[in-house]
C-alpha positions as CSV (number, residue, x, y, z in Angstrom):
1,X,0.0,0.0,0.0
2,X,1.4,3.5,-1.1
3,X,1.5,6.4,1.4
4,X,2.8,10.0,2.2
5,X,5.3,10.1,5.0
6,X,5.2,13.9,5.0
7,X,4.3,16.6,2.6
8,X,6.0,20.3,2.7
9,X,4.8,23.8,0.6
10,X,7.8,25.8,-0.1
11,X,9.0,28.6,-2.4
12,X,11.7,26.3,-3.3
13,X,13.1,22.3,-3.4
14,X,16.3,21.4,-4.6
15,X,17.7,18.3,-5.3
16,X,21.7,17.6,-5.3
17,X,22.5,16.1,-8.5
18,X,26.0,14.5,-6.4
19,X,23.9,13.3,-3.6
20,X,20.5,13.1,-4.2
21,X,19.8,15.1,-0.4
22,X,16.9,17.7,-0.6
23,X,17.1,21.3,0.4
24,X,14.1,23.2,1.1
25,X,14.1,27.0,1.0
26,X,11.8,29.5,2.5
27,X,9.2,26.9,3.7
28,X,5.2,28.3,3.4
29,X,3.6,27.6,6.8
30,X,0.8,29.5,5.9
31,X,-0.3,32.2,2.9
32,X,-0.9,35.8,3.2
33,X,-2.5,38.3,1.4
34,X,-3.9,41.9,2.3
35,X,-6.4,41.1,-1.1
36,X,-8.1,38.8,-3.0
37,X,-7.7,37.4,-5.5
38,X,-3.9,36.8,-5.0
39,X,-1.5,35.6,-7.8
40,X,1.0,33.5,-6.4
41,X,4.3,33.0,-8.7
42,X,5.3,29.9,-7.8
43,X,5.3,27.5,-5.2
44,X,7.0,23.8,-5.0
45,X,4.8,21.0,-3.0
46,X,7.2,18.2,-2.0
47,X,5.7,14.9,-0.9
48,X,7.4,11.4,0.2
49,X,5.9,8.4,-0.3
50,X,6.4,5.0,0.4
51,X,5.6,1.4,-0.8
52,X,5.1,-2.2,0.6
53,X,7.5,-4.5,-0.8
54,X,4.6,-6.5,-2.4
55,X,3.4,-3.2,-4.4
56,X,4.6,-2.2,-7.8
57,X,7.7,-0.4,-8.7
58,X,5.6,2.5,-10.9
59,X,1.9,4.2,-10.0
60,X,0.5,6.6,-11.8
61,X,-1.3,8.8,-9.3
62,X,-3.2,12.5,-9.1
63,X,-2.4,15.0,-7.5
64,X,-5.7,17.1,-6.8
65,X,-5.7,20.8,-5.6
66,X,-8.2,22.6,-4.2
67,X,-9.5,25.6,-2.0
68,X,-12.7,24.8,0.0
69,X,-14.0,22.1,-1.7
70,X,-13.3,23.8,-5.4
71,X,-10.7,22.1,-7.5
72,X,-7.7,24.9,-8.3
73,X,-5.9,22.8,-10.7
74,X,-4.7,18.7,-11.1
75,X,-2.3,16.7,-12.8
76,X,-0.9,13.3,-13.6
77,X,2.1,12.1,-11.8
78,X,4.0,9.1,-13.3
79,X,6.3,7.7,-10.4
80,X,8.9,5.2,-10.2
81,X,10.2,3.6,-7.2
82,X,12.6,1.4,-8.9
83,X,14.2,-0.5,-6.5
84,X,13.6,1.5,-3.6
85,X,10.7,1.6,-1.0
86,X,10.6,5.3,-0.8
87,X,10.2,8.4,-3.5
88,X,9.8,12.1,-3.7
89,X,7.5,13.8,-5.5
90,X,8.7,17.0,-6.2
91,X,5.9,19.4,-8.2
92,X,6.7,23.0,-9.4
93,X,3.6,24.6,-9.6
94,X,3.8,28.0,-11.5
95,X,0.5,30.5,-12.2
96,X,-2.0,30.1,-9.5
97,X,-4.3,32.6,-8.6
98,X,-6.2,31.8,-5.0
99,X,-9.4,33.3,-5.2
100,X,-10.5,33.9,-1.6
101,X,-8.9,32.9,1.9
102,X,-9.7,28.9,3.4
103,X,-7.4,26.0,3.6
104,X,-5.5,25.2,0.3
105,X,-5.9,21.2,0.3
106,X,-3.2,19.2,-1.8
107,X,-4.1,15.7,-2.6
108,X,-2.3,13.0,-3.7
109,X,-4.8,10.0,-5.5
110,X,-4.2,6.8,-6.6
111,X,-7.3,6.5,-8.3
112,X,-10.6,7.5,-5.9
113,X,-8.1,6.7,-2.8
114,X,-6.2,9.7,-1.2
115,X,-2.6,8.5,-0.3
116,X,-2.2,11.8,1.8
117,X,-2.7,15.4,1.6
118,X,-0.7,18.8,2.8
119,X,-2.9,21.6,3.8
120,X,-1.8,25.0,3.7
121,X,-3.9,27.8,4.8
122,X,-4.5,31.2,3.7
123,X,-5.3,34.2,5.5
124,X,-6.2,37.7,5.2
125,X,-3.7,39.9,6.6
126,X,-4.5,43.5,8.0
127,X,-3.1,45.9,5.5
């Protein structure tokens, strides 16, 4: 059975091409905005997941966004385990606009079963 060991928003995630450790830079706890709608540049959702032995090397999963219930955006992930029991998805999401404040809710779906989630919520801040 898959599942997410952790999942992290971020402004950034890199990957050493040497040593395959992660960095992650300037970590989103939460979002602020004095407005809304806000467009946010970039952000990088990083999630680890993990296998059963018994379980097939590659998955292709979704990974399902939304804001209160109302789908922001999806896509298809193709991942490969190889050999190992772990794997990082690492997802560079560029061009979202977040229409109103709630609780930002990233999914990750094999099929109609959610594997885990990150929620990161986004507030109103006094101008």
């Amino acid at each position: 059975m898959l599942d997410v060991y952790f999942a992290i928003a971020a402004n950034r995630v890199l990957v050493d091409a040497r040593t395959n450790q992660v960095s992650i830079i300037d970590v989103y706890e939460k979002l602020e905005s004095p407005q809304f709608p806000v467009f946010l540049p970039k952000v990088t959702l990083l999630f680890y997941l993990s296998r059963d032995a018994g379980d097939p090397q590659t998955r292709d999963l979704t990974m399902i966004c939304s804001l209160e219930d109302v789908e922001i955006f999806n896509t298809q992930i193709h991942v490969d385990f190889q050999v190992s029991l772990t794997n990082r998805i690492v997802l560079e999401v560029e061009g979202v606009t977040i229409p109103k404040p709630g609780t930002i809710k990233a999914r990750i779906m094999d099929k109609d079963q959610s594997l885990g989630v990150l929620d990161l919520l986004v507030e109103r801040r006094a101008a």
